[in-house]
PDB file of N, CA, C and O in Angstrom:
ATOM      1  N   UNK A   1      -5.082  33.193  13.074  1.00  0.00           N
ATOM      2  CA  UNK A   1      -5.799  33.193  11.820  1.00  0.00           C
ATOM      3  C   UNK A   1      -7.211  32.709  12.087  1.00  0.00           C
ATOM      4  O   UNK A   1      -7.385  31.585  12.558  1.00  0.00           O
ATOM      5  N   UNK A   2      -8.194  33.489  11.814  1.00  0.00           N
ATOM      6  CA  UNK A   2      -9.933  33.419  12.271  1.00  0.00           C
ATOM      7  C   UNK A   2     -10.232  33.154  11.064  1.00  0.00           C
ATOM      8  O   UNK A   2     -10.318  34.120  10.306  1.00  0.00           O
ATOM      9  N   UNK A   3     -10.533  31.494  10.399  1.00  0.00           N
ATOM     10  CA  UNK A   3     -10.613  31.259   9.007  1.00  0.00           C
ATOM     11  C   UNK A   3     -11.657  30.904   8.810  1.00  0.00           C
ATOM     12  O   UNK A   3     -11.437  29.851   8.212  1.00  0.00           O
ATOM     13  N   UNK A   4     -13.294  31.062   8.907  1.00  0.00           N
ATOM     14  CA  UNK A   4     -14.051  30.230   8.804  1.00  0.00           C
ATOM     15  C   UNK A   4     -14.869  30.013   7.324  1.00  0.00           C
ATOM     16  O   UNK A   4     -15.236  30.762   6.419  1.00  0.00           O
ATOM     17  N   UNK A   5     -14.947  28.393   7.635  1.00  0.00           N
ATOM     18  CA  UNK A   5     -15.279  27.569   6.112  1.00  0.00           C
ATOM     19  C   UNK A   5     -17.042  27.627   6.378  1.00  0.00           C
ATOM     20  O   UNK A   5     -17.722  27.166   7.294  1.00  0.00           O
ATOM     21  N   UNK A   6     -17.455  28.494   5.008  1.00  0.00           N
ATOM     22  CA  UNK A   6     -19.208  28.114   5.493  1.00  0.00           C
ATOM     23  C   UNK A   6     -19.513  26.781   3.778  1.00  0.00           C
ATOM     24  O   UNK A   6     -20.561  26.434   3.234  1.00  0.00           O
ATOM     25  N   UNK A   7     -18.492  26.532   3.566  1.00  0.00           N
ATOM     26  CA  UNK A   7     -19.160  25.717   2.495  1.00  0.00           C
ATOM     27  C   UNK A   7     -18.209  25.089   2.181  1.00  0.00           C
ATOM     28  O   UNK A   7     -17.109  25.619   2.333  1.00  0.00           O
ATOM     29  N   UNK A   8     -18.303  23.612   1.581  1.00  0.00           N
ATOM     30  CA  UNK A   8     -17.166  23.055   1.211  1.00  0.00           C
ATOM     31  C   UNK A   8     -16.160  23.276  -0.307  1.00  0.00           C
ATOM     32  O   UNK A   8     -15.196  22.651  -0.750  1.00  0.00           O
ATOM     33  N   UNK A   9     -16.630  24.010  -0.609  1.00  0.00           N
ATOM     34  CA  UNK A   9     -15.962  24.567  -1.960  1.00  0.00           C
ATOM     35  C   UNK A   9     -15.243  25.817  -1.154  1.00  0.00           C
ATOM     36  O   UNK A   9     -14.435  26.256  -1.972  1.00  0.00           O
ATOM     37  N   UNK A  10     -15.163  26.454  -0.176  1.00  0.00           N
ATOM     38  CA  UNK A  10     -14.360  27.016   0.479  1.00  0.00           C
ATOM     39  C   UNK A  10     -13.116  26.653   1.060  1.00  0.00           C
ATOM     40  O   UNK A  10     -12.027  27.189   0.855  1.00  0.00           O
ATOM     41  N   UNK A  11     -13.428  25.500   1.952  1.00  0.00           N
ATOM     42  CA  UNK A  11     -12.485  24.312   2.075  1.00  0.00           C
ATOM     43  C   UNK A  11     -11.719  23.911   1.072  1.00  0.00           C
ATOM     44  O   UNK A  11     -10.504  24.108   1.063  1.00  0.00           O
ATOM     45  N   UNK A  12     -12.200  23.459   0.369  1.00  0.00           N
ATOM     46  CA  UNK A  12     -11.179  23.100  -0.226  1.00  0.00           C
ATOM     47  C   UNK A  12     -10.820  24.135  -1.240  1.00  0.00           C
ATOM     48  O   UNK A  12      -9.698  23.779  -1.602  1.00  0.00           O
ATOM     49  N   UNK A  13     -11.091  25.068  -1.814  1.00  0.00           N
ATOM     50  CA  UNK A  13     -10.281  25.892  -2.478  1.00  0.00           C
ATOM     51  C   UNK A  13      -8.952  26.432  -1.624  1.00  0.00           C
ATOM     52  O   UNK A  13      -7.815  26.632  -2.050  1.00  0.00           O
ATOM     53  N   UNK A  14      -9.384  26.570  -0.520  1.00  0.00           N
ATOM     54  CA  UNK A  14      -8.385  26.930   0.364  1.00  0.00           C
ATOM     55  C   UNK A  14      -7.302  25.784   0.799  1.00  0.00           C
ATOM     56  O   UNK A  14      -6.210  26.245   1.133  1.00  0.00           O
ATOM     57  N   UNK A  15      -7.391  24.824   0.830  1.00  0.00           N
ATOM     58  CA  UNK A  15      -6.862  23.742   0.999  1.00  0.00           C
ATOM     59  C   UNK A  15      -5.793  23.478  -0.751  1.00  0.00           C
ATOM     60  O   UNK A  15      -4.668  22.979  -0.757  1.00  0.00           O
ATOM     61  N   UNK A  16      -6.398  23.871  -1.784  1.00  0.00           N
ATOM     62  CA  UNK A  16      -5.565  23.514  -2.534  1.00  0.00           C
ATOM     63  C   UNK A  16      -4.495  24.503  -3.069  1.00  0.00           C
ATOM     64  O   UNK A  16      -3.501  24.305  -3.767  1.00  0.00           O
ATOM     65  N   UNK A  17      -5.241  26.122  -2.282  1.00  0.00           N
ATOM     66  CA  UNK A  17      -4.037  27.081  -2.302  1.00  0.00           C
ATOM     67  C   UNK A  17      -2.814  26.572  -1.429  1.00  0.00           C
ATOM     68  O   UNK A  17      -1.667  26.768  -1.831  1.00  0.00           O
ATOM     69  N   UNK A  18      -3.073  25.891  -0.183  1.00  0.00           N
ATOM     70  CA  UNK A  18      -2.028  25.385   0.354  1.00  0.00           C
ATOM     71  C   UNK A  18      -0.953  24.897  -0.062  1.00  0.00           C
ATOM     72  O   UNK A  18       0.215  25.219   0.154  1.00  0.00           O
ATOM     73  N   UNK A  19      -1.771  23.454  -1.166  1.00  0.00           N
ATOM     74  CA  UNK A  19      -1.046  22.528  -1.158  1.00  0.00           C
ATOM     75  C   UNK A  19       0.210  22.796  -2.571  1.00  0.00           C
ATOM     76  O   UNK A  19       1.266  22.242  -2.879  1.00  0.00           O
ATOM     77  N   UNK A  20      -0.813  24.235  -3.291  1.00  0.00           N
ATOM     78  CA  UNK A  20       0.308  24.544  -4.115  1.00  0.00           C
ATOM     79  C   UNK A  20       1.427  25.280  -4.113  1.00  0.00           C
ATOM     80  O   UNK A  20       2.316  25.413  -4.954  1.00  0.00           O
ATOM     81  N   UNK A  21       1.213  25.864  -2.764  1.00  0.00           N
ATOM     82  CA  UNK A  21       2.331  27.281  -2.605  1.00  0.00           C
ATOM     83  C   UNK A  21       3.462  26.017  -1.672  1.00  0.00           C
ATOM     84  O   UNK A  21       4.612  26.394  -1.448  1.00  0.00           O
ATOM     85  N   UNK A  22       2.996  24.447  -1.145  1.00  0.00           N
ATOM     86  CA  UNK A  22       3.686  23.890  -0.618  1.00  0.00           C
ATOM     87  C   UNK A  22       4.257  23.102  -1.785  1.00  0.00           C
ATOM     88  O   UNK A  22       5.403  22.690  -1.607  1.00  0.00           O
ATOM     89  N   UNK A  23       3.523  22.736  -3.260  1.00  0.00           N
ATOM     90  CA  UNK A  23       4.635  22.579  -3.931  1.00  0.00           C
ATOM     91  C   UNK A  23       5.553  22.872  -4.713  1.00  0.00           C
ATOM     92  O   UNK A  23       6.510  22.439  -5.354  1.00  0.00           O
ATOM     93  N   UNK A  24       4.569  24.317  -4.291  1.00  0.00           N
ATOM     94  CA  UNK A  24       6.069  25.211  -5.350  1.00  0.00           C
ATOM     95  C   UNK A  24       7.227  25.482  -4.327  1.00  0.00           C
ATOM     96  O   UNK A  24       8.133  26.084  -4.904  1.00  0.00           O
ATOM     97  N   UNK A  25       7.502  25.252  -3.038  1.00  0.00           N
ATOM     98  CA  UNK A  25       8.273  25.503  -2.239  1.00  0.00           C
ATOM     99  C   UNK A  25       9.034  24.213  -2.459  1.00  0.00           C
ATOM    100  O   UNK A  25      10.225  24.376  -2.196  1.00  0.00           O
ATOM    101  N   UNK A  26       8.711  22.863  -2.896  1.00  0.00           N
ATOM    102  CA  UNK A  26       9.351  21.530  -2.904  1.00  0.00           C
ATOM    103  C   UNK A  26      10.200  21.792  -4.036  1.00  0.00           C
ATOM    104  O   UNK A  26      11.406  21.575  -3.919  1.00  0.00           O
ATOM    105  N   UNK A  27       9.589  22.359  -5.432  1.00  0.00           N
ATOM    106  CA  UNK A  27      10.047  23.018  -6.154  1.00  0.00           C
ATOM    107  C   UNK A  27      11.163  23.609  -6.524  1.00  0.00           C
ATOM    108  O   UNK A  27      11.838  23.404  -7.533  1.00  0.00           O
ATOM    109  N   UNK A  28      11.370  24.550  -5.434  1.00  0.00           N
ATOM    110  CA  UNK A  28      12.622  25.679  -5.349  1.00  0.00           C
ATOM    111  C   UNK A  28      13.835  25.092  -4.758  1.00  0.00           C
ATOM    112  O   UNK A  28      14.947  24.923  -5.257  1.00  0.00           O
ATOM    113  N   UNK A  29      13.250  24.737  -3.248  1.00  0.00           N
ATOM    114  CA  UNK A  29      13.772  23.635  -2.258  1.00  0.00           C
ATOM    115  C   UNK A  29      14.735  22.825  -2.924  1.00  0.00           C
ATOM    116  O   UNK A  29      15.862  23.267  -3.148  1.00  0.00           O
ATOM    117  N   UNK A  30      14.311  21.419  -3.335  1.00  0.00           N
ATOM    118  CA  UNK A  30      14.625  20.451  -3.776  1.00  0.00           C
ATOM    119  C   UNK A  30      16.045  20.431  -4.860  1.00  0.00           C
ATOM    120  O   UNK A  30      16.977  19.652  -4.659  1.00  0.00           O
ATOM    121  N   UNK A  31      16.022  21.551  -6.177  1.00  0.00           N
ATOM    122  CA  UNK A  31      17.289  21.369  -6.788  1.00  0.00           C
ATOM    123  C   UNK A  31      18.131  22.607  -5.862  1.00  0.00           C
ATOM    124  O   UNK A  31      19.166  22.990  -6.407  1.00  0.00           O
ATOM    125  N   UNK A  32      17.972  22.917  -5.235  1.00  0.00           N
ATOM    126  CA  UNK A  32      18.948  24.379  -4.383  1.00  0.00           C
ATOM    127  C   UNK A  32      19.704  22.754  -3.209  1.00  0.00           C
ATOM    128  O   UNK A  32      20.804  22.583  -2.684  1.00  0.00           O
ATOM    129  N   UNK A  33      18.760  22.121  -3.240  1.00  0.00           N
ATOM    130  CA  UNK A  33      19.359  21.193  -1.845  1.00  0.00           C
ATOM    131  C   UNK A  33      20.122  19.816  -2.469  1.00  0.00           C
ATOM    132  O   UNK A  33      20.933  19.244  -1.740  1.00  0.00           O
ATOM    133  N   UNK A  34      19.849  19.278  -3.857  1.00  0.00           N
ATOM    134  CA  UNK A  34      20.239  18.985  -4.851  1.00  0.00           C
ATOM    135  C   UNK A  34      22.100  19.355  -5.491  1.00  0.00           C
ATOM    136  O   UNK A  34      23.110  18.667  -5.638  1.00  0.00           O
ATOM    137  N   UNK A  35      21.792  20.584  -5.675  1.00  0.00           N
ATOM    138  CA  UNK A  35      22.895  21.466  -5.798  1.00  0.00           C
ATOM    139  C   UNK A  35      24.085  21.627  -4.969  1.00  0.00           C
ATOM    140  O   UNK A  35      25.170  22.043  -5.375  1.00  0.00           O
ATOM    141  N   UNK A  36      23.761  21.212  -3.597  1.00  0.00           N
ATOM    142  CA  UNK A  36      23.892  21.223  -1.995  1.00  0.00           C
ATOM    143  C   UNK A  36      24.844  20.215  -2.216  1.00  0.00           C
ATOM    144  O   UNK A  36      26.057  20.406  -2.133  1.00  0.00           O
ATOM    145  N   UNK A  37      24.196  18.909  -2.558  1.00  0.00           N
ATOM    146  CA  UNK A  37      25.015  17.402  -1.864  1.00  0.00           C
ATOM    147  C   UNK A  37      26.102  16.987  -3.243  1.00  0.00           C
ATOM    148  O   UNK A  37      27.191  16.417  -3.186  1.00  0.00           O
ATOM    149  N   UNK A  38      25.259  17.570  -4.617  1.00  0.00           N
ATOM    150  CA  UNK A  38      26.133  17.269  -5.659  1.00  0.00           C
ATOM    151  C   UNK A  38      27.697  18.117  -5.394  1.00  0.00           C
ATOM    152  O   UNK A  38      28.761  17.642  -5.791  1.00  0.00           O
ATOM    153  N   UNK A  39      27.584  19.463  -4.641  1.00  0.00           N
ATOM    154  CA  UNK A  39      28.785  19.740  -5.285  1.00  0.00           C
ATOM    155  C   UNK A  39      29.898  19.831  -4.175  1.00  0.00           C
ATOM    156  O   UNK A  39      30.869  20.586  -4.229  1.00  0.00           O
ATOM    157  N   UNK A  40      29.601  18.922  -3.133  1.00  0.00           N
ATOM    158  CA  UNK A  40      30.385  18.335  -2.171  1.00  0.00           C
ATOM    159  C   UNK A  40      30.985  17.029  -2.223  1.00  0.00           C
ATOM    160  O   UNK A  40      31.722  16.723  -1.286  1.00  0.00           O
ATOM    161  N   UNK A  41      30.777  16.102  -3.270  1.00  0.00           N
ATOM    162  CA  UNK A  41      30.914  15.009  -3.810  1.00  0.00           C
ATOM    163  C   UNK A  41      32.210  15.543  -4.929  1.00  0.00           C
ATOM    164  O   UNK A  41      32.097  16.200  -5.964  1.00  0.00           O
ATOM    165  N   UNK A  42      33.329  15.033  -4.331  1.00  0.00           N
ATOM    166  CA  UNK A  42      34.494  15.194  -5.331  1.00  0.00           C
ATOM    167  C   UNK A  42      34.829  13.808  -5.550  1.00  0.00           C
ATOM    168  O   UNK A  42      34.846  12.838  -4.793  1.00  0.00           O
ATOM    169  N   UNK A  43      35.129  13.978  -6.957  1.00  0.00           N
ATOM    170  CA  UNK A  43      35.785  12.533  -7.564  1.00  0.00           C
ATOM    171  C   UNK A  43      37.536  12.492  -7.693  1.00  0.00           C
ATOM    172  O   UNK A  43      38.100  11.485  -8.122  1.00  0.00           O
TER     173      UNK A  43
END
């Protein structure tokens, strides 16, 4: 990936596309893995 930043509003726009496609992945992740440990837990 040949990414170059000529300004800092580049940077970081790009930086906060990151950080959202990483928390929509925590997002999805999280109750699927949630879902995971709850329904191995028998009472």
């Amino acid at each position: 990936m040949d990414t170059i930043f000529y300004t800092l509003q580049d940077f970081m726009i790009f930086t906060k596309g990151i950080t959202y496609i990483i928390m929509g992945g925590i997002l999805v992740f999280m109750p699927l893995f949630w879902c995971f440990l709850t329904q191995r837990d028998e009472d």
